[in-house]
Structure formats: structure tokens, C-alpha cells
C-alpha positions as CSV (number, residue, x, y, z in Angstrom):
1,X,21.0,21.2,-14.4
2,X,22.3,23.6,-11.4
3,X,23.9,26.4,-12.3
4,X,27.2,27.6,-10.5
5,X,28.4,31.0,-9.9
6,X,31.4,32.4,-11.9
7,X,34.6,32.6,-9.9
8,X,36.7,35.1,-11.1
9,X,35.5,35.9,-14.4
10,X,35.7,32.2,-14.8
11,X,32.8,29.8,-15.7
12,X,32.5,26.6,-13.1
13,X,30.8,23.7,-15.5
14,X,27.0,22.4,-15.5
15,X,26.7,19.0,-13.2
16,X,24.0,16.9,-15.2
17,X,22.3,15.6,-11.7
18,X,20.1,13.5,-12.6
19,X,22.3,11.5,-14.9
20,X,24.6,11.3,-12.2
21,X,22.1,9.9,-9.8
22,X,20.7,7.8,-11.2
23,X,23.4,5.6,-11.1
24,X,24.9,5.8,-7.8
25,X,23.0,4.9,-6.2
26,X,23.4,7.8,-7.9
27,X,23.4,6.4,-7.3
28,X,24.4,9.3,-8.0
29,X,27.1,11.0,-8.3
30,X,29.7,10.1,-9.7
31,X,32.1,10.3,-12.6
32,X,29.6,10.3,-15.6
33,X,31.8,7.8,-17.7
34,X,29.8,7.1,-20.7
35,X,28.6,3.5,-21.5
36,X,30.7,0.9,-23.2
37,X,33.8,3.5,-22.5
38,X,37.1,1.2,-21.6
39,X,39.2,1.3,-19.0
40,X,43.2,0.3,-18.4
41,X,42.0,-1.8,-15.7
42,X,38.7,-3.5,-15.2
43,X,35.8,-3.5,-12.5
44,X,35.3,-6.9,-11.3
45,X,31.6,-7.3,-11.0
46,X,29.7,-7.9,-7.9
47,X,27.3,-10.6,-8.0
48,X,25.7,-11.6,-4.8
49,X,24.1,-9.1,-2.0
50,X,26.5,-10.7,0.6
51,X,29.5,-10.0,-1.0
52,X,28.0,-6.4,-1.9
53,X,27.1,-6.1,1.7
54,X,30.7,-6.8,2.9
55,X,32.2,-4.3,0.5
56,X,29.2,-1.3,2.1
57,X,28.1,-2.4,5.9
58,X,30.5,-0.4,7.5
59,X,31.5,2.3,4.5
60,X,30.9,5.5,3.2
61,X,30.5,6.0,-0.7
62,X,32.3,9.1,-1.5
63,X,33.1,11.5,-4.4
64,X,33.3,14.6,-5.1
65,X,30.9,16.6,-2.7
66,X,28.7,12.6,-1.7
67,X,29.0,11.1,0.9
68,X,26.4,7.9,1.0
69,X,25.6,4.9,3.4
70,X,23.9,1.9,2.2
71,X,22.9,-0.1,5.4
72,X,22.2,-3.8,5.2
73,X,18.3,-2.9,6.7
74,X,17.5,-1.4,3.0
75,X,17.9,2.0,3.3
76,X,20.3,4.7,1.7
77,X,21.3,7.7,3.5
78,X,23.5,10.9,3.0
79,X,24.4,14.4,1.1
80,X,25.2,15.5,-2.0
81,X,26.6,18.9,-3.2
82,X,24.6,20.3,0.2
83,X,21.3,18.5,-0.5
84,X,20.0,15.2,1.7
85,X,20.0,12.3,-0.3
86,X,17.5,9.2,1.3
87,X,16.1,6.5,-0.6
88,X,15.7,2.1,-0.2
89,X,17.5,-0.5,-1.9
90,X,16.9,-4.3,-2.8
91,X,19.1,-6.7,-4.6
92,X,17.4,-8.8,-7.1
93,X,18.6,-11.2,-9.9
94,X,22.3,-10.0,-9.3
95,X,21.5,-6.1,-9.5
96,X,21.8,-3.3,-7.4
97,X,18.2,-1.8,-7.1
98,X,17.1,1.2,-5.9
99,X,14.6,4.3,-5.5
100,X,16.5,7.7,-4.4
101,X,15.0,11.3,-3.2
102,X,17.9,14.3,-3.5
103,X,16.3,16.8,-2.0
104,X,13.2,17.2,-4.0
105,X,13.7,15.3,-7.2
106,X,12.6,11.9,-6.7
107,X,14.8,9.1,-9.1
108,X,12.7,5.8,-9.8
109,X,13.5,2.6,-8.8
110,X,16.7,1.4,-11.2
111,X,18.2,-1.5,-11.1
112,X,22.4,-1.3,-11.8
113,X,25.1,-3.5,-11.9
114,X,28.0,-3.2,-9.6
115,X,31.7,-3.6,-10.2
116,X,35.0,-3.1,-7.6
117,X,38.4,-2.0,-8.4
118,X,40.8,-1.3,-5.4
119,X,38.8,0.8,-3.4
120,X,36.2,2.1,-5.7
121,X,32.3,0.4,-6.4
122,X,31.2,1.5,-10.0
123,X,26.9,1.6,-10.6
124,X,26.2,0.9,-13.8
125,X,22.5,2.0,-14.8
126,X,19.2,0.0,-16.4
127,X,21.6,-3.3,-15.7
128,X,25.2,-2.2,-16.9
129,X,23.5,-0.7,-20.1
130,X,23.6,3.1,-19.1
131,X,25.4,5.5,-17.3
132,X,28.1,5.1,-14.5
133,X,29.0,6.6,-11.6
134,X,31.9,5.5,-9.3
135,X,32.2,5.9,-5.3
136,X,35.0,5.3,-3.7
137,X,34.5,3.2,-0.4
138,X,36.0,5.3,2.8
């Protein structure tokens, strides 16, 4: 966890990184909505690399302080909160897979489903089973 100063007198809260990244893409960075947690609307899942690939070839993933490119020769590129994020992807068996370094913690390979609503791609970790995060496409 990283620690941010007080502002004010005023406590900023803990960001659980790692959690965070490892789905989108950290993965990485992204709301932290827990599993199995409902929406109003639904993510349409994303099922085939060329449809994934026509939603990210010439976007940026953003939130909150990421910015990410995935680029259709396998590789991911890109900040988070002032740290370079690099790191490869493959799509296998319908999943999102990938290995990510942010800065010097190193995530594992992870395989995640994808889903789209409007303008934002939600990674869902260990195959839709763990945690979320959502990147808006820009």
C-alpha cells in the first residue's frame, strides 16, 4: 500500500495497488469493484482478440492517474500514479492475458475477462472470478 500525505489536516485514502493491477491490465487501476457486485447496467463481454483489438489499437485506457496502451504487437505501455507501467499481453481461450511491471513490482501473468459498456472496458481478474478494474477508452 502507498501512503499519501495529509492535506490539510485531512487524511487522503490508502490505494491497494496491487489489487488494482492486477486486473487492468491492471490491469491495474481501476475502480476496485468487488466480485459478483451488480450493476444498473451490464458489461457486454468481449470474446474474440479482433473485436478486443478494435475497441484498443488506436486508444488510451484511462482512469484516475493511468493512462495505458495495449498495441496489437503484444505489448502494454504507460503510467500510473507517476510510475511506468510496461508489460505483454496474449489472448487465449477468450481471456485477456497478461504479465505487468509498475515500476518495480512485477504482477504475474493473469488471465481476465473483458467486458464494454459505452466507452469503458472492465478486466475482470483469474477469468471474471476476482477483482475488477474499469478503463475508460480515450
Amino acid at each position: 500500500m502507498t501512503d499519501f500525505p495529509r492535506m490539510k489536516g485531512m487524511r487522503v485514502p490508502h490505494f491497494k495497488f496491487s489489487a488494482v493491477l492486477a486486473v487492468g491490465l491492471a490491469l491495474v487501476l481501476g475502480t476496485g469493484v468487488a466480485p459478483g457486485v451488480a450493476r444498473a447496467q451490464e458489461f457486454e463481454r468481449i470474446k474474440s482478440q479482433s473485436e478486443f483489438l478494435a475497441l484498443v489499437g488506436r486508444s488510451d485506457l484511462r482512469n484516475l492517474g493511468v493512462t495505458l496502451q495495449v498495441r496489437q504487437n503484444g505489448s502494454i505501455r504507460g503510467s500510473a500514479f507517476g510510475r511506468r507501467v510496461t508489460g505483454s499481453w496474449t489472448w487465449k481461450d477468450g481471456y485477456f492475458c497478461r504479465a505487468m511491471s509498475w515500476g518495480s513490482t512485477v504482477f504475474p501473468m493473469n488471465c481476465q475477462t473483458v467486458g464494454l459498456m459505452a466507452n469503458t472496458l472492465r478486466f475482470t481478474a483469474d477469468k471474471g472470478k476476482g477483482e475488477t478494474a474499469d478503463l475508460r477508452l480515450r
